[in-house]
N, C-alpha and C positions, 0 to 999 in steps of 0.2 A: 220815685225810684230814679231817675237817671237815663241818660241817654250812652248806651255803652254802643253806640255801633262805632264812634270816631274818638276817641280819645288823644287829648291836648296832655303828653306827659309831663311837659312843663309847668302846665296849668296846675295840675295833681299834685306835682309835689310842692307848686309856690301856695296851694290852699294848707296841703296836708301840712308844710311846715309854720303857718299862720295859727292850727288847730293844735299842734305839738307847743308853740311858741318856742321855735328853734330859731336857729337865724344860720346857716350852714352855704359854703359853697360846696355842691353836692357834683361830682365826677360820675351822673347816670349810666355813663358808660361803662364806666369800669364796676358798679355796682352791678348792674346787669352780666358782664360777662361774668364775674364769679358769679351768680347767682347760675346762668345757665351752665355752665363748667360743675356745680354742684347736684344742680337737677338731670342731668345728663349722665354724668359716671357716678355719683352715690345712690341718690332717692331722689322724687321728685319735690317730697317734704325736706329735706334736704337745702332747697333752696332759703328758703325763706327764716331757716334755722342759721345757714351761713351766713346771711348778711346781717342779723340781728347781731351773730355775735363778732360778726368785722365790723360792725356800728361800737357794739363796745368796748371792742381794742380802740378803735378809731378816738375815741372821746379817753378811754383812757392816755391816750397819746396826744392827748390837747389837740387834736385834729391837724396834726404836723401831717401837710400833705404828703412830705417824702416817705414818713413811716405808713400811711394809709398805703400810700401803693406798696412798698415793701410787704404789708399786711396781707394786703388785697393778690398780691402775686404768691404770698404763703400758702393760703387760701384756695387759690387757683389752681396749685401744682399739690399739694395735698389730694384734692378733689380728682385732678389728671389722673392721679398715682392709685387712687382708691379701684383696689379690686378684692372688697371682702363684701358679701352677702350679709344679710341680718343675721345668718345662721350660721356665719364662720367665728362670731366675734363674740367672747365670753364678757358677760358687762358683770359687773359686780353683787347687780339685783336679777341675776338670773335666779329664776324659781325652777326647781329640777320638775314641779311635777307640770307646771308650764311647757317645760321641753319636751319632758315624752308625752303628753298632749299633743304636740306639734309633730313628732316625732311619727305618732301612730297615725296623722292626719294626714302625710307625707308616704305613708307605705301604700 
């Protein structure tokens, strides 16, 4: 298993990108602040959904660090702005008898 009491996050991610076989200069910091900017005001699953897909803006932008941060600040002030609940926001695969299941669990 692993020794999680101290963690080396450089280490983690000079392994994790060896295991990917990536070769990236990665900006940990600005990854992380949107990450917590998304787990803070959307969901806390949230996070780890935003950086996936600011990774694949990022690549689709040939990793142009001026667009990452442009991205990464999209991303950021999106997430600021976010004040809908899971139950204010109609998704396309809403199931009606879903909802008043939800609906009757709520009364």
């Amino acid at each position: 298993m692993g020794n999680r009491g101290v963690v080396n996050l450089h280490d983690w991610i000079d392994e994790l990108c060896d295991a990917l076989d990536v070769e990236v200069d990665l900006d940990e910091a600005l990854i992380l602040d949107v990450a917590r900017e998304a787990a803070h005001n959307v969901d806390r699953p949230a996070a780890p959904i935003t950086t996936f897909l600011l990774g694949y803006a990022a690549a689709r932008a040939d990793g142009d660090p001026e667009e990452i941060e442009r991205l990464a600040g999209a991303a950021t002030v999106l997430a600021q702005r976010w004040d809908k609940s899971a139950y204010d926001v109609e998704h396309e695969d809403d199931d009606p008898e879903v909802e008043e299941e939800l609906e009757s669990v709520d009364a």
